[in-house]
Backbone as CSV, one residue per row, in Angstrom:
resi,resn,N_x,N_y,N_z,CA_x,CA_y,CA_z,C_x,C_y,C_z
1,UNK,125.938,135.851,115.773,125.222,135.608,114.528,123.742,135.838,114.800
2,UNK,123.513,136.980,113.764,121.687,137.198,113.784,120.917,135.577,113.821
3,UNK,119.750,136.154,114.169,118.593,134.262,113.750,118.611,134.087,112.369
4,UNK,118.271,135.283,111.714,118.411,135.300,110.507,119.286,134.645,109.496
5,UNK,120.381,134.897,110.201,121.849,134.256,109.229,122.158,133.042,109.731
6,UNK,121.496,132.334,110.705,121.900,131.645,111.508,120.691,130.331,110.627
7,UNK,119.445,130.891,110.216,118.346,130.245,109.626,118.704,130.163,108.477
8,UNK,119.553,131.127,107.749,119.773,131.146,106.236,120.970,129.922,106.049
9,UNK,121.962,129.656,107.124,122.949,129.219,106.722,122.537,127.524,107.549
10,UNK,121.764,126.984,108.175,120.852,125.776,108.698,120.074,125.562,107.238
11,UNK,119.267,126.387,106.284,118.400,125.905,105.435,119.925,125.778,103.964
12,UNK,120.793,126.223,104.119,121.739,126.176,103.228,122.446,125.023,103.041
13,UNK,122.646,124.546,104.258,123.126,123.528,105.053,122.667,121.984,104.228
14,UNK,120.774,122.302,104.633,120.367,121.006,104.266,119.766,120.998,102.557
15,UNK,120.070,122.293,102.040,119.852,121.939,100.387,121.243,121.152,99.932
16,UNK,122.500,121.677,100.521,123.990,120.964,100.129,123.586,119.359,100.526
17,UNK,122.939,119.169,101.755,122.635,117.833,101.939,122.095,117.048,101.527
18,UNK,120.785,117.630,100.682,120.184,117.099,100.270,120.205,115.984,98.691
19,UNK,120.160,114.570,98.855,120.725,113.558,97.780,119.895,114.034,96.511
20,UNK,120.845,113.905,95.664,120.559,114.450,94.436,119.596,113.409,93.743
21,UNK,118.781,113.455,92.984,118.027,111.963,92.333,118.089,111.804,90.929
22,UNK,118.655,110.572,90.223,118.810,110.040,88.747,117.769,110.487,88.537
23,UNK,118.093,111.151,86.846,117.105,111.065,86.037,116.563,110.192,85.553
24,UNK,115.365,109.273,85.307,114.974,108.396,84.699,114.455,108.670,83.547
25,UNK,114.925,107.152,82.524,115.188,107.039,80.982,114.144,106.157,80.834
26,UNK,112.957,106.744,79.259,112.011,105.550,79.367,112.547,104.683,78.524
27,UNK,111.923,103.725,78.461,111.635,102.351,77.598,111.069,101.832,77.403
28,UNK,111.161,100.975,76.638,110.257,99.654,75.975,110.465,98.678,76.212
29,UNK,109.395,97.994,76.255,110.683,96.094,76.474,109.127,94.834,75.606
30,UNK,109.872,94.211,75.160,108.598,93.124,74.210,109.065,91.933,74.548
31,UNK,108.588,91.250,75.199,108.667,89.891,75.720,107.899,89.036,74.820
32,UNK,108.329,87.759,74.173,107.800,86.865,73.565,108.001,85.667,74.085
33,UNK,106.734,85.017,74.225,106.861,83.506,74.658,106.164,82.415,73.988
34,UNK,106.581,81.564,72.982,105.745,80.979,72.307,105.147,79.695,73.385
35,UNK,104.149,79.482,72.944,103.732,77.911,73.736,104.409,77.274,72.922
36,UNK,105.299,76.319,74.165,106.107,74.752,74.349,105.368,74.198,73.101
37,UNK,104.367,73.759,72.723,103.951,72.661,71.541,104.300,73.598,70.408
38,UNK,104.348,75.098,70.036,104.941,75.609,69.117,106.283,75.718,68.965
39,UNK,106.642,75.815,70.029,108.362,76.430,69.880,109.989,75.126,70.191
40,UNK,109.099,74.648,70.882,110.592,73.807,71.398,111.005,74.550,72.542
41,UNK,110.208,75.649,72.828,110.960,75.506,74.439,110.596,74.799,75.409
42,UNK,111.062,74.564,76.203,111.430,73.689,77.249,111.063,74.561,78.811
43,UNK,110.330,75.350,78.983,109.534,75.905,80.281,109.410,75.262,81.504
44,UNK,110.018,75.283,82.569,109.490,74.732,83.524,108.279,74.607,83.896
45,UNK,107.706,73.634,84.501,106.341,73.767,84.580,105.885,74.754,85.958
46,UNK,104.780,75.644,85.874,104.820,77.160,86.603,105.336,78.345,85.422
47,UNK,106.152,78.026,85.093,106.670,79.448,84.411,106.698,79.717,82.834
48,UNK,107.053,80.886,82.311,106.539,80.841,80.646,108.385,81.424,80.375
49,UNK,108.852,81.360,79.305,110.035,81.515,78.793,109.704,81.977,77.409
50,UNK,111.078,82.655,77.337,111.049,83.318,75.525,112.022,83.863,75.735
51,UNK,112.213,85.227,74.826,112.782,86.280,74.761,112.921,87.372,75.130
52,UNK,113.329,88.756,75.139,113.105,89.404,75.567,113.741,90.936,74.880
53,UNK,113.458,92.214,74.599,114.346,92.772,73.667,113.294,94.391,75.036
54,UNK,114.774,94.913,75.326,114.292,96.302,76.262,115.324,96.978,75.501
55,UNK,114.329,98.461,75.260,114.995,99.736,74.581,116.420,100.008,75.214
56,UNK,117.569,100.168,74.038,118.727,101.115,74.903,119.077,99.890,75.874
57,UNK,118.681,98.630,76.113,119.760,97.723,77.147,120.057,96.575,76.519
58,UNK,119.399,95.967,75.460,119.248,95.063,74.838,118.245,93.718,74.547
59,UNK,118.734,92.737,73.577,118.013,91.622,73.430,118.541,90.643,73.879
60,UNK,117.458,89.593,74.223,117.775,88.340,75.443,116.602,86.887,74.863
61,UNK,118.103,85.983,74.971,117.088,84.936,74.602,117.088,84.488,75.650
62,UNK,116.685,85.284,76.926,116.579,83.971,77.930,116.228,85.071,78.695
63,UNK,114.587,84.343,78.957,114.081,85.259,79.516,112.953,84.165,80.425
64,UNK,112.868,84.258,82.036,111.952,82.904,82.554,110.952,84.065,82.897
65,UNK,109.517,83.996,83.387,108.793,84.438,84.580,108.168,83.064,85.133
66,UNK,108.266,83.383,86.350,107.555,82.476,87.105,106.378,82.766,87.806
67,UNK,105.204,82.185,87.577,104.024,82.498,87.317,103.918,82.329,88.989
68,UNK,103.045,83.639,89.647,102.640,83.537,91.124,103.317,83.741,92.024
69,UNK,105.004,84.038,92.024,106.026,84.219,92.850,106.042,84.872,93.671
70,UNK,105.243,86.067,93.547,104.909,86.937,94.869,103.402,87.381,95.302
71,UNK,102.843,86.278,94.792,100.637,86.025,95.407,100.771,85.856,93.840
72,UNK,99.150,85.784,93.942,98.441,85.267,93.263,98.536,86.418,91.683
73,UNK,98.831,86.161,90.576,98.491,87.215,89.547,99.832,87.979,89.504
74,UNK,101.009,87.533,90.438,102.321,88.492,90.675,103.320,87.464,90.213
75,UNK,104.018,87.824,89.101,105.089,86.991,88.700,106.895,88.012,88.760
76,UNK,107.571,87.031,88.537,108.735,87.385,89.048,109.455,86.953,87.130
77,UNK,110.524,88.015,86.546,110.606,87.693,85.651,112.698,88.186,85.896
78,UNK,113.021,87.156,85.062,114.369,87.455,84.870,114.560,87.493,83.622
79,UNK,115.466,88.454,83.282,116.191,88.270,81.922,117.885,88.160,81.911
80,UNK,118.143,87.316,81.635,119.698,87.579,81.337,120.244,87.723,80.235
81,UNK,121.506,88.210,79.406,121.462,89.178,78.889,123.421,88.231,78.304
82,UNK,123.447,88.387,77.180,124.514,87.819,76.629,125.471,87.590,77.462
83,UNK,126.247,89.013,78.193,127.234,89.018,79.125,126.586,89.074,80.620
84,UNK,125.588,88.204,81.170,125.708,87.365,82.113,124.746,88.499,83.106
85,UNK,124.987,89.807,82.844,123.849,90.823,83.203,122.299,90.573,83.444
86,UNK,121.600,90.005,84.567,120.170,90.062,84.696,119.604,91.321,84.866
87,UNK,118.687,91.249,84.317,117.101,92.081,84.803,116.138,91.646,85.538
88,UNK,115.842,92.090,87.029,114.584,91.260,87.745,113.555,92.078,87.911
89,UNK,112.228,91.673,86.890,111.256,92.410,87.330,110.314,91.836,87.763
90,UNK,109.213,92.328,88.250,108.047,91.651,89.259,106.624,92.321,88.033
91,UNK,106.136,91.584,87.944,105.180,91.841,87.077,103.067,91.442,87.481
92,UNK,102.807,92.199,87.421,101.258,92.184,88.392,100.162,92.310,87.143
93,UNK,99.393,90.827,87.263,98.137,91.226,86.138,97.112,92.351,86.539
94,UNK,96.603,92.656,85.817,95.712,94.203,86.205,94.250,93.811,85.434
95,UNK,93.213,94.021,86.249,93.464,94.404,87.411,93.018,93.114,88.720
96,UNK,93.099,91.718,88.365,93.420,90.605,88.997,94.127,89.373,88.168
97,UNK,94.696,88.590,89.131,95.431,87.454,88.289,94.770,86.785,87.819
98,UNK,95.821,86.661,86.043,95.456,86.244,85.073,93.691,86.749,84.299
99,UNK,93.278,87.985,84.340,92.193,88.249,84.156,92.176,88.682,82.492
100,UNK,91.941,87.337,81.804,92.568,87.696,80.231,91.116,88.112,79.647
101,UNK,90.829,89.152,79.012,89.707,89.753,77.921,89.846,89.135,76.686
102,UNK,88.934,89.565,76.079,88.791,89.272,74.520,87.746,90.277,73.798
103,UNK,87.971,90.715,72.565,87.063,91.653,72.460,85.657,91.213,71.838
104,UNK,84.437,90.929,71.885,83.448,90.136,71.311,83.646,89.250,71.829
105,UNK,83.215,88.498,70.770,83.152,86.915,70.851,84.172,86.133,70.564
106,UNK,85.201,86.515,70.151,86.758,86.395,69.264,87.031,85.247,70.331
107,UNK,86.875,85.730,71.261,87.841,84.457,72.663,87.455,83.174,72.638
108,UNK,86.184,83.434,71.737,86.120,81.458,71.711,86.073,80.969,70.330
109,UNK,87.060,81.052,69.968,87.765,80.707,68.752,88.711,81.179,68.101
110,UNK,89.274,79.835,67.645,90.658,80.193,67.389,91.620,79.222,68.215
111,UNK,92.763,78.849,67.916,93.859,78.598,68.465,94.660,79.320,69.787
112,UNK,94.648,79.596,70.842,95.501,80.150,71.649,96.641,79.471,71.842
113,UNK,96.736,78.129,72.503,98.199,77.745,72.802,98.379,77.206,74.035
114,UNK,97.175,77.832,74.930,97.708,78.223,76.489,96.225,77.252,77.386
115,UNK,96.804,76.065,78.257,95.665,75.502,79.078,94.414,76.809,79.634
116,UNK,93.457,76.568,79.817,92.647,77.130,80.349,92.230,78.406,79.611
117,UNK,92.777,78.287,78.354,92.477,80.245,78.015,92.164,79.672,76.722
118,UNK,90.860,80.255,76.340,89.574,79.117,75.073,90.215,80.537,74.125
119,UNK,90.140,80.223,72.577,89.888,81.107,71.852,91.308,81.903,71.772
120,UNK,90.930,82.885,70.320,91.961,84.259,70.244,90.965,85.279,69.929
121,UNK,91.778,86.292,69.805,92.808,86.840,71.082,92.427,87.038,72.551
122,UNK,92.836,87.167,73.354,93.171,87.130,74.619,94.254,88.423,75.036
123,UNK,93.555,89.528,75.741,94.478,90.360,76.538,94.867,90.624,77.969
124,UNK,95.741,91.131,78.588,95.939,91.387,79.973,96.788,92.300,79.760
125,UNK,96.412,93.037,80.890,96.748,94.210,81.009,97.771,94.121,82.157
126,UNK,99.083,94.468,82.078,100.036,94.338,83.407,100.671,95.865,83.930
127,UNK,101.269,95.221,84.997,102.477,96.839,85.364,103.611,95.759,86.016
128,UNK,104.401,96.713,85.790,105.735,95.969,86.083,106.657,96.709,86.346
129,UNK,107.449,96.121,87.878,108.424,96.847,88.995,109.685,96.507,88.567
130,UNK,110.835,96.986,87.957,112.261,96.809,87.918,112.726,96.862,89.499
131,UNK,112.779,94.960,89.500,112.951,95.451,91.053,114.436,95.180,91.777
132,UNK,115.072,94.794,90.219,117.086,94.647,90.576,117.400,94.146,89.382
133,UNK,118.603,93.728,89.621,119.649,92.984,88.711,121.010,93.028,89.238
134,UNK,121.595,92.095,88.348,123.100,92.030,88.609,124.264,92.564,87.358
135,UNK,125.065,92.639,87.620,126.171,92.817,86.547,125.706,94.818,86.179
136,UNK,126.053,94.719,84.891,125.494,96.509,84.652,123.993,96.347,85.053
137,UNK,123.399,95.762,85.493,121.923,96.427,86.083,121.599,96.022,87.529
138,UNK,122.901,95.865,88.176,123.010,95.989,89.620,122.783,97.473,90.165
139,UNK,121.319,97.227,91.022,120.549,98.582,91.567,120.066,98.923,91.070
140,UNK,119.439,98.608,89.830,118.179,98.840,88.538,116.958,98.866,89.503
141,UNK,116.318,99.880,88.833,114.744,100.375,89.285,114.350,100.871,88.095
142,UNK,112.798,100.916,88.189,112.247,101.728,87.278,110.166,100.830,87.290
143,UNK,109.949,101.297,86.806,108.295,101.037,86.636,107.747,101.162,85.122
144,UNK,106.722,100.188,84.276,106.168,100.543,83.618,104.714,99.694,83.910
145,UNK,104.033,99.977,82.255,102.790,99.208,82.355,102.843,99.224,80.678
146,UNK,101.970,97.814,81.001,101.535,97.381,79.045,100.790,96.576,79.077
147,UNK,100.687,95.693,78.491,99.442,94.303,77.764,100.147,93.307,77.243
148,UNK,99.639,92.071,77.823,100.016,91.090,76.880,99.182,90.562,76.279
149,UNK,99.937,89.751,74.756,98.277,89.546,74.122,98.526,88.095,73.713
150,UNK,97.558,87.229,73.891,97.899,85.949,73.508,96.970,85.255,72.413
151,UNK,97.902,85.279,71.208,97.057,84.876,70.088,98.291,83.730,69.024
152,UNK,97.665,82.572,68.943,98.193,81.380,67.970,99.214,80.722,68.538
153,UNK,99.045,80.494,69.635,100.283,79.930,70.881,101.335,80.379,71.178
154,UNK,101.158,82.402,71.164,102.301,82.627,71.417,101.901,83.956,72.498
155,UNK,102.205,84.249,73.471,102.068,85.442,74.230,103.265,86.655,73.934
156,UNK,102.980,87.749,73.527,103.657,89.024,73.329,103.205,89.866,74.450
157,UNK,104.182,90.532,75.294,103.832,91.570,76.267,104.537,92.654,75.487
158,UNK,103.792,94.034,76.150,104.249,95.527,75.288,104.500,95.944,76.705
159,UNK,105.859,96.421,76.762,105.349,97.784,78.165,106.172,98.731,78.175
160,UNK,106.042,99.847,78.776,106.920,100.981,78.106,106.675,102.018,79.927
161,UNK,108.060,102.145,79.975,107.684,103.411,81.469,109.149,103.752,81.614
162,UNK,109.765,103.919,82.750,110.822,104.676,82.812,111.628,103.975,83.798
163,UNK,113.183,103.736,83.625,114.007,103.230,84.547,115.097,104.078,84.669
164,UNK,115.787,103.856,85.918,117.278,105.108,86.502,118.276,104.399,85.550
165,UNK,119.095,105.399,84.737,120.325,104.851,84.290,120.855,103.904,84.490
166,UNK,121.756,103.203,83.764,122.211,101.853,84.227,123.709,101.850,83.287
167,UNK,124.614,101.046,83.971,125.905,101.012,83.601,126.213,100.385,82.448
């Protein structure tokens, strides 16, 4: 065998070898968490609870993050999901923890909801790692980024990016 054919059929070799990679599907996902004195939920203390509704996988009334779980400004968020299916994502304030804006003067006044945070509205800017799950979103990945905005004791996050198929 020439080098030639010998190089053609070694580089042939490792394209057949080479692992094929999921396409990734974007989405959306809107997290709502009212403050405990508005809602009746019941939050552990550390963490914020609500809902949760992601494009194409569904809506979830049960949704925890736990505030700081992996440093400072890095929270850890689960959703579980009617049939018992979690979502675990890791979620990072941007661009330090808890670094909430306001536009003007707006932030000091008004109702927020939330200890330590004066005024409405209130924004933060996050990104957030799909970093597992169980049931159909066992081996879930994916990445986005959005904002949460906290106005009249209730926090809404927006985030929208792309995750690998899921069962």
């Amino acid at each position: 065998m020439s080098k030639l054919a010998l190089a053609l059929a070694v580089a042939a070799a490792l394209v057949v070898a080479a692992p094929a990679t999921a396409a990734t599907v974007p989405y959306q996902a809107t997290y709502v968490e009212p403050a405990p004195i508005n809602s009746g939920f019941a939050c552990a203390p550390g963490t914020t609870c609500g809902s949760a509704s992601f494009s194409g996988l569904g809506h979830s009334d049960d949704q925890v993050a736990v505030f700081n779980a992996c440093g400072f400004g890095c929270h850890i968020r689960t959703i579980t999901f009617d049939d018992g299916s979690t979502l675990v994502i890791r979620t990072e304030d941007q661009p330090s923890g808890f670094a909430f804006t306001s536009p003007g003067n707006s932030g000091s006044h008004g109702y927020i909801g939330f200890p330590g945070q004066p005024g409405n509205p209130q924004f933060l800017e996050i990104t957030e790692t799909i970093i597992g799950g169980t049931g159909r979103f066992a081996g879930a990945t994916g990445s986005g980024a959005g904002t949460v905005a906290l106005h009249g004791g209730t926090a809404i996050g927006k985030t929208s990016g792309d995750h690998a198929p899921v069962t």
